[in-house]
C-alpha positions in Angstrom: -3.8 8.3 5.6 -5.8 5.0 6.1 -2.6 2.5 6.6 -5.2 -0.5 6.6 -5.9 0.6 2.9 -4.1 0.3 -0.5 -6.0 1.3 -3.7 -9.6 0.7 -2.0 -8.1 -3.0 -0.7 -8.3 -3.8 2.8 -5.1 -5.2 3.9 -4.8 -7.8 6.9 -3.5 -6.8 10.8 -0.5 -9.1 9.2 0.2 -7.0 6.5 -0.1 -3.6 8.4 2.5 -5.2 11.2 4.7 -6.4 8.5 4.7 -2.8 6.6 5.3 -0.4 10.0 8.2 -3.2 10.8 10.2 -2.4 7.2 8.8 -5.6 5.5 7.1 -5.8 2.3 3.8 -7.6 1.8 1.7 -8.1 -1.4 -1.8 -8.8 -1.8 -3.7 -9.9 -5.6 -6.3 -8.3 -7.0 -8.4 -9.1 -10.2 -5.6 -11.3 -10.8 -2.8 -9.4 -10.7 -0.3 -9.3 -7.6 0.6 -5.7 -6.3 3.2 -5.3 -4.1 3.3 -3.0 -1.5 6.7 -1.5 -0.1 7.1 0.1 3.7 7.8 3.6 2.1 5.9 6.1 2.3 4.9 8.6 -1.1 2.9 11.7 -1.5 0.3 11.9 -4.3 -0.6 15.8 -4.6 -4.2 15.6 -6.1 -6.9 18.4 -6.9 -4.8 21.3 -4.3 -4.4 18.8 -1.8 -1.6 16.1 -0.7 -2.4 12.5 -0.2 0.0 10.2 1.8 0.0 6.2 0.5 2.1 3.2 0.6 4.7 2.8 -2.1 3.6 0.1 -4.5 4.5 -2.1 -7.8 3.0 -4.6 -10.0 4.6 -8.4 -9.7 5.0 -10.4 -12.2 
């Protein structure tokens, strides 16, 4: 698991630091605002499981 990465978007030293302390942080993409949550999720793709940040559309 890349924890600098969410959906191919680089997130900042900030934003990293804020996620491993329990905080929230949201970044916008192509106009729309994703937040991403300090939880973990597994993704289980093609045989093999894949670890990412938990994550939800804003508003």
């Amino acid at each position: 698991m890349n924890i600098a990465k969410v959906y191919g978007v680089e997130l900042s030293a900030a934003q990293v630091k804020a996620l491993l302390g329990g905080k929230s942080t949201s970044y916008t993409s192509k106009g729309k605002k994703t937040i991403v949550r300090p939880e973990i999720v597994e993704n289980p793709y093609n045989g093999k499981v894949y670890y990412q940040w938990k994550t939800e559309r804003g508003k």
